[in-house]
Each structure stands twice: as structure tokens, then as C-alpha cells.
C-alpha positions, -999 to +999 in steps of 0.1 A: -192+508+096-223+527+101-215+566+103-240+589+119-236+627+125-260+655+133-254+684+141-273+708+171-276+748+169-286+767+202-291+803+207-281+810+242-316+797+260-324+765+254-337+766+222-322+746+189-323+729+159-313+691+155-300+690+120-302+654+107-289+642+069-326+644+063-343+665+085-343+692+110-360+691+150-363+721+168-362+716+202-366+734+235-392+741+260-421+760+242-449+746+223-439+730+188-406+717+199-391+684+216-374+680+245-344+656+253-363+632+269-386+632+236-363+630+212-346+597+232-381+579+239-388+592+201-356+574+192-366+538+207-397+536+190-381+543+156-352+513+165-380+492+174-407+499+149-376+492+124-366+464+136-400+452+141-405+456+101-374+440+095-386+404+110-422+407+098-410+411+066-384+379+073-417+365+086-438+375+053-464+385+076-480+423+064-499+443+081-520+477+077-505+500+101-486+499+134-491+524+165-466+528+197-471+548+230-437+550+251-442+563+288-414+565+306-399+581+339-370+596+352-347+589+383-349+621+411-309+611+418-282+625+396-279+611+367-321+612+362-316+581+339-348+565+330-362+547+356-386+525+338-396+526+305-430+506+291-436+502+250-472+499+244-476+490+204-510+477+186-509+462+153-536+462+128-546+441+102-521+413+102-525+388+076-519+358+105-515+366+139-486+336+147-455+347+149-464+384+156-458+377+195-423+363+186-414+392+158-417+418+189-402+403+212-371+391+187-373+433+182-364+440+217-335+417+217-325+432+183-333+471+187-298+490+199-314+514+216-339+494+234-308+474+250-291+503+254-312+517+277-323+487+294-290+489+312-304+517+332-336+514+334-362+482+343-383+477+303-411+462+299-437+461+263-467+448+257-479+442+218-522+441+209-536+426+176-562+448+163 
């Protein structure tokens, strides 16, 4: 088993502190702090990018450096789940580009979160070689 625990501090607006094993986010509303929302689209692209790197590594195909954009929108109707939710990522310098196409994809099926939420809201991605 996998334990996980954090624990969240609020003053009585909504400002906190997310304190992780190894690190702290504040969060809120004003500048220099996350928001809910943030923190969960924040969340998917971690799963992913980490289960991305596990199967190019499988693979034994490296790479320089790896960038993600998450959009993502809410429902107006109570619960505002996610509505949609679209993963943008560009790789650089692979060593071989076969098999990259394949490693994402194999990362959506993998990542938690990313099937976690895709049971409320419609996911799409799209990977670029750069």
C-alpha cells in the first residue's frame, strides 16, 4: 500500500497552506498562490509527466526536456466538475522519435489521475516532437 497524507491550514478567508512530506503550497485567491482548480490540473500533469518518464525509460528512448499546458473548464451545474480537459505536451530532443506517440498515449491509460478524471469530464491530448 501506497500511503499519502497532507495536511491543509486556513485562516478563516480562504487562504492556506498545503503541507506535503516535501513541500508546502499556499493557496488562495491573491497573487503568488494556487487555487483548487490549480493544484488538481497541476496534479495531472505530474501523474502524467511520471508516468510518461516511466515508459520512455522502459523504452530507453531520452530526451532533453519535456513541457505540458493543461486547459481545462468547469461545468456551470452543481458539482462544476471539469467539463473538458485538453493536455498539450512537446518533447524535445528525443533520441528516436518511434515509440514516443505510443509512450503518451500508454501514459493516459496508466496515469491515476488522468482516468480519474476522465470519468467526469470528455479528455483529449495532443504530444509535438521538437
Amino acid at each position: 500500500m501506497d500511503y499519502k497524507k497532507v495536511q491543509l491550514n486556513f485562516s478563516n478567508t480562504f487562504e492556506g497552506t498545503l503541507v506535503a512530506p516535501r513541500g508546502t503550497v499556499e493557496i488562495g485567491a491573491k497573487e503568488g498562490t494556487v487555487a483548487p482548480y490549480d493544484m488538481l490540473l497541476g496534479a495531472l500533469g505530474s501523474c502524467m509527466y511520471s508516468t510518461f518518464l516511466d515508459i520512455m525509460q522502459k523504452k530507453r528512448i531520452g530526451f532533453e526536456r519535456f513541457e505540458m499546458i493543461i486547459d481545462g473548464e468547469k461545468r456551470d451545474e452543481i458539482p462544476t466538475t471539469l467539463k473538458w480537459v485538453h493536455v498539450k505536451a512537446v518533447i524535445y530532443g528525443p533520441e528516436k522519435e518511434i515509440g514516443i506517440d505510443q509512450a503518451f498515449k500508454l501514459c493516459t491509460e496508466y496515469c491515476s489521475i488522468y482516468q480519474t478524471l476522465s470519468h467526469v469530464a470528455e479528455m483529449t491530448y495532443e504530444i509535438t516532437i521538437a
